[in-house]
N, CA, C and O atoms as a Tinker XYZ file with bonds, in Angstrom:
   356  protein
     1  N     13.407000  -11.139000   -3.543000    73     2
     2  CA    12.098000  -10.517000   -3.541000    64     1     3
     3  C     11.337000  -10.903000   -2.283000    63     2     4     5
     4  O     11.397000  -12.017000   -1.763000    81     3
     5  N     10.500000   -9.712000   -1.772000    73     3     6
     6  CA     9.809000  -10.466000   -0.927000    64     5     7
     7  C      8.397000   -9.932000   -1.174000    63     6     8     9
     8  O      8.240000   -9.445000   -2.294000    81     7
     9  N      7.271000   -9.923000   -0.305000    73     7    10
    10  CA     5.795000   -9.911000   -0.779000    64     9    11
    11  C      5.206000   -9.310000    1.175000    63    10    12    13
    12  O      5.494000   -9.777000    2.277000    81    11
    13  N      4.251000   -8.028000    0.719000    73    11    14
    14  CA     3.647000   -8.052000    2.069000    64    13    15
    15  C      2.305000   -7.204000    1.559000    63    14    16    17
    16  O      2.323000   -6.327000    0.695000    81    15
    17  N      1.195000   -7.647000    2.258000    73    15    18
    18  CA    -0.141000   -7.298000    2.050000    64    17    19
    19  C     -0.327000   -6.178000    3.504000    63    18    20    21
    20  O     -0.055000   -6.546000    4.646000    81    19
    21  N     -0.670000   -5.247000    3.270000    73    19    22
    22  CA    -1.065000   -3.676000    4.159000    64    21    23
    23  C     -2.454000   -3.895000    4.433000    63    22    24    25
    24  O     -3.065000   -4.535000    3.578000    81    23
    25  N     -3.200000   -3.430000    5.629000    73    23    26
    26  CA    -4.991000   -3.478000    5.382000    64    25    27
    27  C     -4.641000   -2.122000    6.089000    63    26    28    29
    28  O     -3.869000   -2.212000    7.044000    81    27
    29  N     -5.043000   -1.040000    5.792000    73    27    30
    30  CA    -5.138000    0.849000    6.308000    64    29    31
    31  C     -6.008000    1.009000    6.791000    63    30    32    33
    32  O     -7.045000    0.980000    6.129000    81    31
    33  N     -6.056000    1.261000    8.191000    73    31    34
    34  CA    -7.481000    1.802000    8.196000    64    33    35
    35  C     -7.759000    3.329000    8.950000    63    34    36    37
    36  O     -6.873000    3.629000    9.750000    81    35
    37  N     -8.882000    4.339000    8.799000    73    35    38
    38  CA    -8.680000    5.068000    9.412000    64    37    39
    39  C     -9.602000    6.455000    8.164000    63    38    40    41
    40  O    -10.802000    6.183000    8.110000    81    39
    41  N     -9.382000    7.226000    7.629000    73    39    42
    42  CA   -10.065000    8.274000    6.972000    64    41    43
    43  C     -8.678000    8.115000    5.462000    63    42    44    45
    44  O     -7.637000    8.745000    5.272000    81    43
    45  N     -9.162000    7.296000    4.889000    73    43    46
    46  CA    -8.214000    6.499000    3.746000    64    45    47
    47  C     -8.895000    6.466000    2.516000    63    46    48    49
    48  O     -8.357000    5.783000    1.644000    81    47
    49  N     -9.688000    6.894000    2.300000    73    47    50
    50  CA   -10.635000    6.846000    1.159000    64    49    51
    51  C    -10.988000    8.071000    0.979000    63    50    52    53
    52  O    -11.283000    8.968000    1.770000    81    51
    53  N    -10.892000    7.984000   -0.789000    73    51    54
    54  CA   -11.400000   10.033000   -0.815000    64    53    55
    55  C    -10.654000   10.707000   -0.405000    63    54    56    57
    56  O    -11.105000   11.759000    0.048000    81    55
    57  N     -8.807000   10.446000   -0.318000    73    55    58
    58  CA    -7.743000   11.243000    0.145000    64    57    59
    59  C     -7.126000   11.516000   -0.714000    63    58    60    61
    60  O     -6.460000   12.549000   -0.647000    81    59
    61  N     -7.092000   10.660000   -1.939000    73    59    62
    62  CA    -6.173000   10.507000   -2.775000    64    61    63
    63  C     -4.923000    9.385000   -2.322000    63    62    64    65
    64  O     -3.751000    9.542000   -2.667000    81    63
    65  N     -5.379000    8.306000   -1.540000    73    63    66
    66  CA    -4.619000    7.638000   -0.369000    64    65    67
    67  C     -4.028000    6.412000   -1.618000    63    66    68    69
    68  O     -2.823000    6.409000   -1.868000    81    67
    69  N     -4.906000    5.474000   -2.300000    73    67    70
    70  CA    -4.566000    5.109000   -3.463000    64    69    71
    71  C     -3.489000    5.646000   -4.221000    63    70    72    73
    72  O     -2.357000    5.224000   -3.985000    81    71
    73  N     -3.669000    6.526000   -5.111000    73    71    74
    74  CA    -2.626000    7.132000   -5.878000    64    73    75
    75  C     -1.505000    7.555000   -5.085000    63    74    76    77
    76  O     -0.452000    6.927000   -5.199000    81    75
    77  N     -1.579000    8.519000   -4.308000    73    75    78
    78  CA    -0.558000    8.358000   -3.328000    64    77    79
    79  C      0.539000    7.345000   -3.160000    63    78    80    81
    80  O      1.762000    7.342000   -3.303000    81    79
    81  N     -0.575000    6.310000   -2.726000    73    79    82
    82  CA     0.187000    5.017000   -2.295000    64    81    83
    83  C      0.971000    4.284000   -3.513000    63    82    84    85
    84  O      2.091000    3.779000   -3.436000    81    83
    85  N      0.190000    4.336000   -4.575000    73    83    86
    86  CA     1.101000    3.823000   -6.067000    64    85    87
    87  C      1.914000    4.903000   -6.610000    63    86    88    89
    88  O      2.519000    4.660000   -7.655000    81    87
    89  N      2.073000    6.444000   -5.900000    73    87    90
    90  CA     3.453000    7.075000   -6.407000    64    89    91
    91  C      5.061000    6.704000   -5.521000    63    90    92    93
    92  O      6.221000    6.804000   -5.919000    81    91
    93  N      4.515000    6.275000   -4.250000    73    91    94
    94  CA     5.427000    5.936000   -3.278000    64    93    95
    95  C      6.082000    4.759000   -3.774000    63    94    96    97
    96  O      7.280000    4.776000   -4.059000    81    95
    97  N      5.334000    3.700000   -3.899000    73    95    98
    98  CA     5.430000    2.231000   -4.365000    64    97    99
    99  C      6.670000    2.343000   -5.706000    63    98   100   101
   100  O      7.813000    1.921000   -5.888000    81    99
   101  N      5.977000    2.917000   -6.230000    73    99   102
   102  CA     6.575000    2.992000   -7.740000    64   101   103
   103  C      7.803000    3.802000   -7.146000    63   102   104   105
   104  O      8.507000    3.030000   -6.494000    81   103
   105  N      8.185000    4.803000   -7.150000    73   103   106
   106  CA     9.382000    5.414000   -6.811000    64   105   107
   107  C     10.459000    4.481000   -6.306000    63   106   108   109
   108  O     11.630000    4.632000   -6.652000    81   107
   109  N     10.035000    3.429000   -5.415000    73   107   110
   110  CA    10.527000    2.666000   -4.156000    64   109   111
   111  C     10.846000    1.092000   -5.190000    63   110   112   113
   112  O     11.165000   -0.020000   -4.769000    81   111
   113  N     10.628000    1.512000   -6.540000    73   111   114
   114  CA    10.542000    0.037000   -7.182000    64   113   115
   115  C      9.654000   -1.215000   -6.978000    63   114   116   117
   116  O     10.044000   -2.288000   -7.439000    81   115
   117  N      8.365000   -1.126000   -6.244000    73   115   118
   118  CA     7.861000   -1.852000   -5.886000    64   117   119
   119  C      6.760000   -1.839000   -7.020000    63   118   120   121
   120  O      6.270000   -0.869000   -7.598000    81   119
   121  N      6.395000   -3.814000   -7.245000    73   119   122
   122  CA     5.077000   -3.408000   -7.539000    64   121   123
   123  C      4.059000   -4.056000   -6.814000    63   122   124   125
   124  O      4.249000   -4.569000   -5.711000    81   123
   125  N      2.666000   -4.039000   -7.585000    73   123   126
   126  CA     1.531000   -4.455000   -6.860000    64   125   127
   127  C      0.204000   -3.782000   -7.019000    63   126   128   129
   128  O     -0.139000   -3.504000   -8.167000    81   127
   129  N     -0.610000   -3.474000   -5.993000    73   127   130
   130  CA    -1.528000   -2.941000   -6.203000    64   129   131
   131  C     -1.965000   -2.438000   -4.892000    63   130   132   133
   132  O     -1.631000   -2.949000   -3.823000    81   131
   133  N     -2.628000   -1.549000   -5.008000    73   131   134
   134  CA    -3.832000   -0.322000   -4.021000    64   133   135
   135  C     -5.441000   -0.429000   -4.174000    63   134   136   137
   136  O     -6.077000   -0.232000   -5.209000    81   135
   137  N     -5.983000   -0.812000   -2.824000    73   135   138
   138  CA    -7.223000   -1.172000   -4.040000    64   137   139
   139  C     -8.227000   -0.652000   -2.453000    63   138   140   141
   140  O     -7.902000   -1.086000   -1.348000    81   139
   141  N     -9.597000    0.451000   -2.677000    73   139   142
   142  CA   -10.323000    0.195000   -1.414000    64   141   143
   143  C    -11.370000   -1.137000   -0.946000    63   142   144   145
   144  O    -11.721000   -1.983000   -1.768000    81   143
   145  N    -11.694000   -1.158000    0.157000    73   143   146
   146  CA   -12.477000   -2.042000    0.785000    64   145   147
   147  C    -13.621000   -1.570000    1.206000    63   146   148   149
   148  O    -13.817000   -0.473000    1.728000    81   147
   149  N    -14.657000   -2.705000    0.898000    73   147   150
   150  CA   -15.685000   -1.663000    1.340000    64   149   151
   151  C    -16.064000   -1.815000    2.338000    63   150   152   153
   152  O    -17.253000   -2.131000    2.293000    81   151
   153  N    -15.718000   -1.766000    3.220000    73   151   154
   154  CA   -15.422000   -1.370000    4.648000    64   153   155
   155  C    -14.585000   -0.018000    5.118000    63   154   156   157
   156  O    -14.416000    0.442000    6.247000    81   155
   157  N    -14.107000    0.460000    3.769000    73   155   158
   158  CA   -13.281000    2.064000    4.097000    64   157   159
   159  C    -12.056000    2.022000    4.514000    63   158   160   161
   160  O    -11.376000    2.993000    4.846000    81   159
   161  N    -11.713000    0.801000    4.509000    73   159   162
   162  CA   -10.319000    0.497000    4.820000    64   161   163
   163  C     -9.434000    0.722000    2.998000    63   162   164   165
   164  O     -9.913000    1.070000    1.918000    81   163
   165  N     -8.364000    0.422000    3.307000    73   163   166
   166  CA    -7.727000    0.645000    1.897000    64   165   167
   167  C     -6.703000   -0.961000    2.096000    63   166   168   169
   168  O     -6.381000   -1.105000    3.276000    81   167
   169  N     -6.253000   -1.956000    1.290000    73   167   170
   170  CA    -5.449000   -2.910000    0.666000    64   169   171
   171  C     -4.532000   -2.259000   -0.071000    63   170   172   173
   172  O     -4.872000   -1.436000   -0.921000    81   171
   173  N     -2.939000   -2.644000    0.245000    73   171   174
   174  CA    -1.759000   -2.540000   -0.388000    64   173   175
   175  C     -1.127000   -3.754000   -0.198000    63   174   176   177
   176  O     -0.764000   -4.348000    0.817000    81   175
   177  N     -1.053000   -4.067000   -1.689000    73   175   178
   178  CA    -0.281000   -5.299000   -1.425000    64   177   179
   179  C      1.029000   -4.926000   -2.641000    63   178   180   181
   180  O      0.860000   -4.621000   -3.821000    81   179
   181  N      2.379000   -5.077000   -1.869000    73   179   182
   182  CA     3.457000   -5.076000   -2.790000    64   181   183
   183  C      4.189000   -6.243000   -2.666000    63   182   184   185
   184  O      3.983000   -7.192000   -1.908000    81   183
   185  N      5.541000   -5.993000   -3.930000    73   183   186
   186  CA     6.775000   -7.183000   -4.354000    64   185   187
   187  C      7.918000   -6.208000   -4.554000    63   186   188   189
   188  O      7.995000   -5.234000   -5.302000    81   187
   189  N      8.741000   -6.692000   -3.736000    73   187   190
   190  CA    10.093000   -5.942000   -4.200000    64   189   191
   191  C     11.064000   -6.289000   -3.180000    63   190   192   193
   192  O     10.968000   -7.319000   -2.514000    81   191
   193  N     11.968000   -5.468000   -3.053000    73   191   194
   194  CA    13.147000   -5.624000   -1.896000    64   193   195
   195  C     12.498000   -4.953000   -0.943000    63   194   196   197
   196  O     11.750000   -3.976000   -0.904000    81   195
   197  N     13.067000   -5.877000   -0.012000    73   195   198
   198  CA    12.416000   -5.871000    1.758000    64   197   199
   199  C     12.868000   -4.406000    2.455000    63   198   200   201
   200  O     12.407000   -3.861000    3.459000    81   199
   201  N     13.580000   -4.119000    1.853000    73   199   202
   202  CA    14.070000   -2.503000    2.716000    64   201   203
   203  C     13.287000   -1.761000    2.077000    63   202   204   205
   204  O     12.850000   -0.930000    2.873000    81   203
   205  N     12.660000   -1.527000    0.566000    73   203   206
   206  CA    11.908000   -0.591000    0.291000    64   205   207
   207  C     10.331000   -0.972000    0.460000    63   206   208   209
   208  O      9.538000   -0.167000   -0.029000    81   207
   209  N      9.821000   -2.092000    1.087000    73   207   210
   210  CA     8.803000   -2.683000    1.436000    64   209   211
   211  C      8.523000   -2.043000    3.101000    63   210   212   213
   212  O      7.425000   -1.793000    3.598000    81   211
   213  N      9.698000   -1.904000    3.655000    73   211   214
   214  CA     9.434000   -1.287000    4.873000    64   213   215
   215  C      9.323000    0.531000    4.562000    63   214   216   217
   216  O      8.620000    1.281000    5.239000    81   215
   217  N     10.094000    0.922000    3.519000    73   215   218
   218  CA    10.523000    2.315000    3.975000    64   217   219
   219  C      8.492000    3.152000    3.145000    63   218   220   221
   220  O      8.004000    4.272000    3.291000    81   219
   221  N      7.932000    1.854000    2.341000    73   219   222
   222  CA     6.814000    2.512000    1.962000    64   221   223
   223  C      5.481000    2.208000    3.374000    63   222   224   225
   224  O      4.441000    2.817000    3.624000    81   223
   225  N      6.253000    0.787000    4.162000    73   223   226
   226  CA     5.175000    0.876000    5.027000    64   225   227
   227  C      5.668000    2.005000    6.492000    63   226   228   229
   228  O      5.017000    2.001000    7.536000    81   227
   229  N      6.702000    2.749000    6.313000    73   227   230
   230  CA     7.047000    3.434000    7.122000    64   229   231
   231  C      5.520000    4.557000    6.722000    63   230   232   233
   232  O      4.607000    4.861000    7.489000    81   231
   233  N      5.728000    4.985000    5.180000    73   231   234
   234  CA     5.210000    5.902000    4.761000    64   233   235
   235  C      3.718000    5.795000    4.865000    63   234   236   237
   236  O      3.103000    6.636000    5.522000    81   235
   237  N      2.906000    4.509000    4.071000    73   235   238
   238  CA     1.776000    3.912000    4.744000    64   237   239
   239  C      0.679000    4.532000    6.259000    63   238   240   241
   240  O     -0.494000    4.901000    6.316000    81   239
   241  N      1.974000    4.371000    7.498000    73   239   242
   242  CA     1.624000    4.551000    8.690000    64   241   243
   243  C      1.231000    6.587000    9.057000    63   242   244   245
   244  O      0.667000    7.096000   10.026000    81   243
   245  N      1.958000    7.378000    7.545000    73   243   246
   246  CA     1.136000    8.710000    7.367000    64   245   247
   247  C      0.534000    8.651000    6.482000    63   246   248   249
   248  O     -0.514000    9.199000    6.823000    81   247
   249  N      0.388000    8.209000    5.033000    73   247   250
   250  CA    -0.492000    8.678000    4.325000    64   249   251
   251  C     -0.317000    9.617000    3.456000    63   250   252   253
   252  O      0.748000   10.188000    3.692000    81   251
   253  N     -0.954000   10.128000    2.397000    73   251   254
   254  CA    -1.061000   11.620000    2.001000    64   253   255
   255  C     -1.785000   12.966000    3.103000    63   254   256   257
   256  O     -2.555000   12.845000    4.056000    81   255
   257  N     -1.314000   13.909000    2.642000    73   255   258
   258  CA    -2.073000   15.192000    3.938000    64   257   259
   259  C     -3.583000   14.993000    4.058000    63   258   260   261
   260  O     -4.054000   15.109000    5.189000    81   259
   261  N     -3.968000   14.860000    3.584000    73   259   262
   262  CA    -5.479000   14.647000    3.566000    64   261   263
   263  C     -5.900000   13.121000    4.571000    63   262   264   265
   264  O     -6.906000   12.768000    5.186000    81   263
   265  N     -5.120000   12.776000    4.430000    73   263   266
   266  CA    -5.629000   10.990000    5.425000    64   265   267
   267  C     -5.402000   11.062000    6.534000    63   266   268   269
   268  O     -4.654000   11.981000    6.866000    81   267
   269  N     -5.947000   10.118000    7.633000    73   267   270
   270  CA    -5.883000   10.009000    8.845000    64   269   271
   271  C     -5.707000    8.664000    8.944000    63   270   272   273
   272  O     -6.547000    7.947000    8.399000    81   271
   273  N     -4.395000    7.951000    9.778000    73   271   274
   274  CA    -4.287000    6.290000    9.437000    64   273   275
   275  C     -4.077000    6.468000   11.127000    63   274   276   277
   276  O     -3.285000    7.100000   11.827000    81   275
   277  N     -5.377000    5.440000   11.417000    73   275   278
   278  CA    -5.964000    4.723000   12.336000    64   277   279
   279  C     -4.917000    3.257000   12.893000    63   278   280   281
   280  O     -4.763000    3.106000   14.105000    81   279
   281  N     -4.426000    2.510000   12.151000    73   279   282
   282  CA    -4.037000    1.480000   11.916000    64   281   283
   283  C     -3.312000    0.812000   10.589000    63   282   284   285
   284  O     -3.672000    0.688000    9.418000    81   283
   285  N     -2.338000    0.507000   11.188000    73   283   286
   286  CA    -1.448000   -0.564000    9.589000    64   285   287
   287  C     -1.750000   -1.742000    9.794000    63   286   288   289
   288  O     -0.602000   -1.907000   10.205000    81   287
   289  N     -2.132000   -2.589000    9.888000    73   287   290
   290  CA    -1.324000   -4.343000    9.640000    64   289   291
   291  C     -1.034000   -4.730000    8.511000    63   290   292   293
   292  O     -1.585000   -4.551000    7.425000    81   291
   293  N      0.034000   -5.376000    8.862000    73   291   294
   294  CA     0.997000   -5.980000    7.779000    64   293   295
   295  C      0.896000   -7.750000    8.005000    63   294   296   297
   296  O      1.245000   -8.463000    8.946000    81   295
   297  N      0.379000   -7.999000    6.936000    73   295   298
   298  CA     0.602000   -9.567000    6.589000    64   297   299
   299  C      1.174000  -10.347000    5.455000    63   298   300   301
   300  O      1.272000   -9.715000    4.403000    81   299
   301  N      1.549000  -11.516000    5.446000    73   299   302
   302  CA     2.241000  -11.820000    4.446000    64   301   303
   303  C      1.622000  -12.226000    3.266000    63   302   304   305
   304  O      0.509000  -12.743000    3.361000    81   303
   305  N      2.192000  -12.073000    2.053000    73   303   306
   306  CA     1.514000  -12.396000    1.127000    64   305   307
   307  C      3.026000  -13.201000    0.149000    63   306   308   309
   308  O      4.211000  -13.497000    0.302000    81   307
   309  N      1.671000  -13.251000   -1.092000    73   307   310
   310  CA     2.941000  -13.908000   -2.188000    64   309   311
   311  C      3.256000  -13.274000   -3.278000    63   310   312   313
   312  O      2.405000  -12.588000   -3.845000    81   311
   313  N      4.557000  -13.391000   -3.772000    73   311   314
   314  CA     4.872000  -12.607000   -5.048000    64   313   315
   315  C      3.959000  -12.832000   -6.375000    63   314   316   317
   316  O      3.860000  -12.084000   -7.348000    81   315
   317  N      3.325000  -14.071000   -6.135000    73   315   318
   318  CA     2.289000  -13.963000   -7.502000    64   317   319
   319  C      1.502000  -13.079000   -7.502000    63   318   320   321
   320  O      1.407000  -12.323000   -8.469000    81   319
   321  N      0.677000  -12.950000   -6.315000    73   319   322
   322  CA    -0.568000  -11.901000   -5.829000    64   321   323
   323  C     -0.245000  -10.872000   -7.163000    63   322   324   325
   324  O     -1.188000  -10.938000   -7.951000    81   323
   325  N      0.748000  -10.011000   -7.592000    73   323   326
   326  CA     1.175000   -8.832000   -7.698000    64   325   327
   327  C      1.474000   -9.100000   -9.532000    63   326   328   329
   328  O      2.302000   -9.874000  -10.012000    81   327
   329  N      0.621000   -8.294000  -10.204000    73   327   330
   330  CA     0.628000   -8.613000  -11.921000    64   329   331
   331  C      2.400000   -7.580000  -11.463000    63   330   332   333
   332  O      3.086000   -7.370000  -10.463000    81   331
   333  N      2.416000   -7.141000  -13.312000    73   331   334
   334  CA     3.272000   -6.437000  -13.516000    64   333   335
   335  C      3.015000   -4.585000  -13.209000    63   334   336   337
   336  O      1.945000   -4.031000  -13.461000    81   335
   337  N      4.338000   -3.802000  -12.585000    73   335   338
   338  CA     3.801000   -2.487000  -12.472000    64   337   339
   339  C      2.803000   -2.207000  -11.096000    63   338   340   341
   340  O      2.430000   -3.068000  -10.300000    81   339
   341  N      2.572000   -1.125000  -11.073000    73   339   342
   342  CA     1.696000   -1.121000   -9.743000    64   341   343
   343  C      0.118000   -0.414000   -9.843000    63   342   344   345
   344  O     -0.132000    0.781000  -10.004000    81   343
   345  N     -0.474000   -1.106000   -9.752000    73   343   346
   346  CA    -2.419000   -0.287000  -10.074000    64   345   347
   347  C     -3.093000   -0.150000   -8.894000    63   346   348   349
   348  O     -2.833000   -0.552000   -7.760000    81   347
   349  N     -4.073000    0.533000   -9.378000    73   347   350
   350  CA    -5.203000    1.431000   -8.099000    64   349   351
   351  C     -6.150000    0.712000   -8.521000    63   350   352   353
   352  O     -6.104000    0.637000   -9.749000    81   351
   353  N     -6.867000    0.231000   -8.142000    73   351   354
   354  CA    -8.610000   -0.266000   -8.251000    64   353   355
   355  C     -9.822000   -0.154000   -7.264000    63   354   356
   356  O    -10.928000   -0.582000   -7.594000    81   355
């Protein structure tokens, strides 16, 4: 398992960028959570295998059609961070 925290930034809010992001996740076996900032940025933090941790932050770096992503960073996080399943908040 491994663990990585996303900060999005860019026209990410009010896209449907959240849900989005927890249909990708989930498909990809990952869990974790999607959550905005109020700063308009969006938080993804997942747990899973490291190849599908990249292939959602591949996805991340577009978004749903509606978003505009400005910026990814990727930092590390820990597998506790992440309950069970993956949620939007």
């Amino acid at each position: 398992m491994n663990a990585a925290r996303f900060i999005v930034s860019g026209k990410v809010q009010g896209v449907w960028f959240r849900a989005s992001a927890r249909d990708e996740a989930q498909a990809l076996g990952l869990r974790g959570y999607a959550k905005n900032l109020p700063d308009g940025r969006v938080e993804v933090l997942v747990v899973g295998d490291p190849a599908a941790i990249d292939r959602l932050a591949a996805w991340l770096r577009q978004g749903p059609p509606m978003a505009h992503v400005d910026d990814l960073e990727r930092l590390d996080a820990h597998e506790d961070e992440a309950g069970e399943g993956f949620v939007t908040a």
